[in-house]
KEMISE-747872 format. One record per residue (C-alpha): x negated, z, y negated; residue in one letter. Coordinates in steps of 0.1 Angstrom, whole numbers, padded with zeros to 4 digits, always signed. Layout:
N
XZYA/...
end
This chain:
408
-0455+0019-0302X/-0429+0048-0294X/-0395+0037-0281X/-0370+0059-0288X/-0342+0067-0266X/-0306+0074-0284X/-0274+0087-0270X/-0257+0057-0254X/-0222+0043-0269X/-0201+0043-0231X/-0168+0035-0250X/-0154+0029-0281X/-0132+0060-0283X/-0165+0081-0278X/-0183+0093-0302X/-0199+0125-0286X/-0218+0134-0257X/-0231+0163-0237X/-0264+0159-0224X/-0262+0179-0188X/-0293+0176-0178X/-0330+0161-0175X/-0337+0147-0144X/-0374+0135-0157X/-0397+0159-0180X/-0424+0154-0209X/-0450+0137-0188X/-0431+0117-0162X/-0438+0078-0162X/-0402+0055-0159X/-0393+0024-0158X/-0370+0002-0173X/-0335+0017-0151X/-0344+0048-0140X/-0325+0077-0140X/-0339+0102-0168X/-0304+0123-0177X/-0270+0129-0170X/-0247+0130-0198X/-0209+0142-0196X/-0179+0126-0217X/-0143+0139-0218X/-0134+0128-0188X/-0168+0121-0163X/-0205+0123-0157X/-0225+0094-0162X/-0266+0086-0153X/-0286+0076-0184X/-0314+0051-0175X/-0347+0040-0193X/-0339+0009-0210X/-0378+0006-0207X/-0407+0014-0193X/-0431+0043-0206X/-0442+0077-0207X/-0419+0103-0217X/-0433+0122-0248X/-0409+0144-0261X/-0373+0151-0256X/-0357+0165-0285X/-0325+0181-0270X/-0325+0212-0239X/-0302+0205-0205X/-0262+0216-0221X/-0267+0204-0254X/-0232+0195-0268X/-0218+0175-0293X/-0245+0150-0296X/-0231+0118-0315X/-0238+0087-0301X/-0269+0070-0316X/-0289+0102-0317X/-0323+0102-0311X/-0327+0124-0276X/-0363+0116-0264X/-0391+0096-0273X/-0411+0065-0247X/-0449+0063-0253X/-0477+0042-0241X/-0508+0060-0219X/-0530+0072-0243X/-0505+0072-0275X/-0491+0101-0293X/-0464+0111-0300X/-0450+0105-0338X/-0444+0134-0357X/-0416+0154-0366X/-0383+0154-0355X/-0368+0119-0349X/-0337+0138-0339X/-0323+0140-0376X/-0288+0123-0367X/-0280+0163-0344X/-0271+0193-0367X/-0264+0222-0358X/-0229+0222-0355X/-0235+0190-0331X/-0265+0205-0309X/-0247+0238-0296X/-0258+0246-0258X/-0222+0244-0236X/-0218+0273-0227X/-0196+0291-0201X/-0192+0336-0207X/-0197+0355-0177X/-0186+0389-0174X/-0196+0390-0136X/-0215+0420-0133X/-0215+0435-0173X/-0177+0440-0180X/-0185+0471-0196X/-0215+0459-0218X/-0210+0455-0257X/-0197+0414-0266X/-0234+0411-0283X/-0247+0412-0246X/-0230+0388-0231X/-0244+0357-0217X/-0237+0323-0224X/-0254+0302-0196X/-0261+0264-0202X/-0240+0241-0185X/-0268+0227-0163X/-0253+0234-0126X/-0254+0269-0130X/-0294+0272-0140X/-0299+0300-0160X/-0334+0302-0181X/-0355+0334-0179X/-0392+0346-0174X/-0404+0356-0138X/-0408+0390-0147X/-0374+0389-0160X/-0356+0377-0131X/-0380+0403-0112X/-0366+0431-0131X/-0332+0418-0127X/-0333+0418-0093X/-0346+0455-0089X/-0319+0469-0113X/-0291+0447-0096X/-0284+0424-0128X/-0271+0393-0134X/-0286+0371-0156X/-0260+0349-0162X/-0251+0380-0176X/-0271+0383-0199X/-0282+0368-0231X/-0320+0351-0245X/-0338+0363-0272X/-0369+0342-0261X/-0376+0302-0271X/-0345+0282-0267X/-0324+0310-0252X/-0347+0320-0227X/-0341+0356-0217X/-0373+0381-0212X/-0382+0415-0201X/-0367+0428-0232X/-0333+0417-0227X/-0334+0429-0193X/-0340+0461-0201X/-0315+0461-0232X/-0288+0454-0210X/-0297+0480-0184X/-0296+0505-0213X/-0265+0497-0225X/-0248+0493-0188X/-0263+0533-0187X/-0247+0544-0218X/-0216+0529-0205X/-0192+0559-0194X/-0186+0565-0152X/-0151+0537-0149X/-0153+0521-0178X/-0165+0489-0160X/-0142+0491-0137X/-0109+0495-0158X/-0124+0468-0190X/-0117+0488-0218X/-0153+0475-0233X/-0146+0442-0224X/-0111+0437-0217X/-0112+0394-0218X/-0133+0368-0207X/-0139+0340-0233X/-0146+0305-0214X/-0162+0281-0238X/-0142+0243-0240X/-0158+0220-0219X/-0156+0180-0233X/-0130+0176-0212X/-0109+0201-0221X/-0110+0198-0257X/-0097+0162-0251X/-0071+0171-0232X/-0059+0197-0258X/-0062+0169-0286X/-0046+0139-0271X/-0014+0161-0257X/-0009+0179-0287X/-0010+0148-0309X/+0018+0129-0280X/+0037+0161-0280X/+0034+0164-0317X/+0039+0123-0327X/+0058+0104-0298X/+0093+0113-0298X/+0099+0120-0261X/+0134+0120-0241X/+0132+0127-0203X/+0154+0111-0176X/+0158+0125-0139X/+0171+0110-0108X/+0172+0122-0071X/+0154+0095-0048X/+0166+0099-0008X/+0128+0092+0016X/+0142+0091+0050X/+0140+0053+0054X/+0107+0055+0035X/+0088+0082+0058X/+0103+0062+0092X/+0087+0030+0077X/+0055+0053+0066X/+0050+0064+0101X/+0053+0034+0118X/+0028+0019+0099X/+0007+0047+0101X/+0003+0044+0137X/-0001+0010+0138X/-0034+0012+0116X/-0061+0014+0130X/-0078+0038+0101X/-0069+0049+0069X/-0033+0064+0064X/-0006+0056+0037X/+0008+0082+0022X/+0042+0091+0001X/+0022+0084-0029X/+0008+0054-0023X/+0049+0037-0023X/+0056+0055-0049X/+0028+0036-0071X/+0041+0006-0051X/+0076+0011-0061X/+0067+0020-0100X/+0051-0012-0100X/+0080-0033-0081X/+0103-0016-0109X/+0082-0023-0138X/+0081-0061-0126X/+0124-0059-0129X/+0117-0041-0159X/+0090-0052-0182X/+0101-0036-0213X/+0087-0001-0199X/+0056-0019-0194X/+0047-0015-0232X/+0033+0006-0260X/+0041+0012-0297X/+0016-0001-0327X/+0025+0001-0363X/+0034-0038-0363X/+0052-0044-0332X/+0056-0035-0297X/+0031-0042-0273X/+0044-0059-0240X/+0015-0060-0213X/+0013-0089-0187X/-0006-0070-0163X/+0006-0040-0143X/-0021-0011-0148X/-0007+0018-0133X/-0029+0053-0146X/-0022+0078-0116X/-0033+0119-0126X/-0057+0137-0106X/-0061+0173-0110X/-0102+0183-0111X/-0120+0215-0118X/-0122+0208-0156X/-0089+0195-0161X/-0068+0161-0157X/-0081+0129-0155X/-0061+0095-0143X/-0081+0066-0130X/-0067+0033-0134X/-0052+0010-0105X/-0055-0025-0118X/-0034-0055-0111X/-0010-0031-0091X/+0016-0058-0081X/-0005-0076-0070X/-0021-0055-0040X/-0010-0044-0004X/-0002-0009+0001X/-0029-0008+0018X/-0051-0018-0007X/-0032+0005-0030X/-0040+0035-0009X/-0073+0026-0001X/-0082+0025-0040X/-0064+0055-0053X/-0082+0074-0026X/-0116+0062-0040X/-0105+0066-0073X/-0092+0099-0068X/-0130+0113-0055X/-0149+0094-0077X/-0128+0116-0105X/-0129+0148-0086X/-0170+0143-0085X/-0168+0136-0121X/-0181+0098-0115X/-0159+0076-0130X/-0170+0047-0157X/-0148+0051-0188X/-0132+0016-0176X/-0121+0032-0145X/-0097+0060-0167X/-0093+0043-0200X/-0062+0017-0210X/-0035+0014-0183X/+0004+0006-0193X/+0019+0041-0171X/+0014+0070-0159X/+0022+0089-0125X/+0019+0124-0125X/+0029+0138-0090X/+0032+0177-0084X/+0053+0176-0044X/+0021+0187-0028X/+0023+0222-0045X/+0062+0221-0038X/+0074+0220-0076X/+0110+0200-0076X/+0111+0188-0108X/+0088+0191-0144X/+0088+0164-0176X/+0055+0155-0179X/+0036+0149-0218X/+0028+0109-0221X/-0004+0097-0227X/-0003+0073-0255X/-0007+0051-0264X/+0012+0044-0228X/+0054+0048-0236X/+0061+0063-0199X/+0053+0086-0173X/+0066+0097-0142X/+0067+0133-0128X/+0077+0135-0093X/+0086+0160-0074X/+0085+0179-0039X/+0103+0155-0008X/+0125+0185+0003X/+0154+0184+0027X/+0187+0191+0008X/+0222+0190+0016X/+0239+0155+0003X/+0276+0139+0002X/+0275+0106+0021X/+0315+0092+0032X/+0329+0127+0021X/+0305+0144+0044X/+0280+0167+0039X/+0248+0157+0056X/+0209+0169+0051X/+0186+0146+0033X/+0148+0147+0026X/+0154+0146-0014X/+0127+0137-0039X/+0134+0145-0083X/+0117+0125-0104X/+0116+0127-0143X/+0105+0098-0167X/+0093+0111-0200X/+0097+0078-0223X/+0086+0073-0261X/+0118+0062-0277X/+0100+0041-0301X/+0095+0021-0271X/+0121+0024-0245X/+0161+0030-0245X/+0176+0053-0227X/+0196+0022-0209X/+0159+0005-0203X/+0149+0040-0190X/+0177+0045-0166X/+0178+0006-0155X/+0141+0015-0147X/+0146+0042-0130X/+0177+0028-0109X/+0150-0002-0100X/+0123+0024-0089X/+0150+0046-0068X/+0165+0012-0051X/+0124+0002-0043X/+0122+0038-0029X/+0152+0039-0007X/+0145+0005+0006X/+0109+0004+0011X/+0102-0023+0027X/+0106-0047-0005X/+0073-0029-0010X/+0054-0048+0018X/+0058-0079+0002X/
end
């Protein structure tokens, strides 16, 4: 009997998928755990295993399909020797939901007409075409992610090659060079990206925010950092790793910013879950540090680090980046000195911090240098004061400016 293989349910929240790729094809015996696909969410890329064993007949969506709601019939399991049923089992895709992901290229045809533009499928950069196409394409200097497919499901052929070299001729001497045919580039929304634009627009849209910013001083904090430094013997803490430390410390003396708002009450968490943004080539994702009170620096730094590339390589398990009570958002690597950051509900706070910069301070009626750090707190005021705000933030710049309440 056929087994059918649907689109997993990863989470809750998510209810469509990307399918990236195949990594088995029609033919290909498996067994109950291997690895037959990769499938993308908003946020990473996640291995799709055989729940059992077979023969895979048919698979019903290509490598960059989009949009495929969870549930959806994506391949079909047989026995040796059985066929496979007809029709499509894939009724629960439309076509609104089955749309390759595509990415435009204008690489090498800025000049040709929009109708010639490729969109390639978002399957690590493979592009589908005929031998003699990609023959051709090499002899007239063309790229095919370039171009676009006439052929079976997009594929482009020796007829789309030679389209696009006649419109490229036609094309007057310069006109590639200055855009005029093609003066834009249109990049198609990844998963990720259309999250992104959703959730902030609905916080910056629904949670009414206010911002508080106050100047920390780090010189005590980067003594104590570079002793302990080189007194480990691998691994390295860095200014980051207290500051999670001291949002943590200040969210024990302050648990009201340790909540978020729901229609019948506020909701006070026991646990410290501390949701720290990483920047990745398809936009911003924050893993979770659980328990953060809890830990050692140490521990702290030694997690956010293998959080941090586990995000970066688009590896995380929605568990990893989903919940958490706050948000740090920290920009000082790329020398910005202060920003208000957009929460991410249904969390009531996040901190932006800023570059650790040396700046002239008063201290006994003299003016002395200090290396300064600004940080902001954006806080949903359904949630938080502004006195629970700025006792929170008095908590955190005390934790900061005498770090070593941090090591215990």
């Amino acid at each position: 009997m056929a087994i059918e293989v649907k689109m997993p349910a990863l989470a809750p929240s998510i209810e469509e998928l990307t399918l990236v790729r195949w990594t088995r094809k029609v033919g290909d015996a498996v067994k109950a755990g291997d690895v037959i696909a990769e499938v993308e969410t908003d946020k990473a890329l996640v291995e799709l295993e055989a729940s059992d064993a077979g023969i895979i007949g048919k698979l019903y969506v290509d490598d960059g399909t989009a949009r495929i709601k969870v549930g959806s019939v994506i391949a079909v399991l047989v026995k040796p020797g059985e066929a496979v049923p007809e029709g499509e089992a894939n009724a629960a895709l439309t076509a609104t939901q089955a749309q390759p992901a595509a990415v435009a290229s204008l690489t090498a045809a800025a000049a040709l007409p929009v109708t010639t533009i490729a969109h390639m499928a978002a399957s690590g950069g493979r592009v589908l075409a005929s031998p003699l196409a990609k023959r051709l394409a090499a002899a007239m200097a063309l790229d095919l992610a370039t171009l676009a497919g006439s052929g079976p499901n997009g594929r482009i052929v020796r007829r789309d090659v030679e389209a696009a070299r006649a419109a490229l001729a036609a094309v007057p001497a310069g006109a590639a060079q200055s855009g005029s045919a093609a003066p834009y580039e249109d990049i198609a929304h990844s998963a990720m990206r259309r999250t992104i634009a959703q959730r902030l627009t609905e916080a910056k849209q629904t949670v009414p925010h206010f911002y508080l910013t106050i100047d920390c001083e780090l010189d005590a904090l980067l003594e104590l950092r570079s002793k302990l430094n080189d007194a480990m013997p691998r691994g390295k803490l860095s200014v980051n790793d207290f500051i999670i430390k001291a949002v943590a410390h200040a969210m024990g003396q302050v648990p009201a910013v340790n909540a978020s708002w729901t229609e019948a009450a506020i909701r006070r968490y026991r646990a410290v879950d501390i949701a720290v943004a990483v920047a990745t080539s398809g936009g911003l994702i924050t893993p979770i540090l659980r328990n953060v009170a809890a830990k050692s620096l140490a521990l702290v730094s030694g997690e956010v680090k293998a959080l941090a590339e586990r995000g970066k390589a688009g590896k995380l398990l929605p568990q990893e980046y989903q919940g958490g009570s706050f948000t740090i958002s920290n920009l000082g690597m790329y020398g910005i000195r202060e920003f208000g950051a957009i929460i991410n509900p249904p969390q009531a706070c996040i901190l932006a911090v800023g570059a650790a910069e040396q700046r002239p301070v008063v201290k006994d009626g003299s003016v002395v240098v200090a290396t300064m750090m600004s940080c902001t707190l954006s806080a949903d005021h359904r949630v938080v004061d502004g006195a629970v705000g700025a006792e929170f933030l008095a908590a955190f710049k005390a934790a900061i400016q005498n770090p070593f309440a941090l090591l215990f």
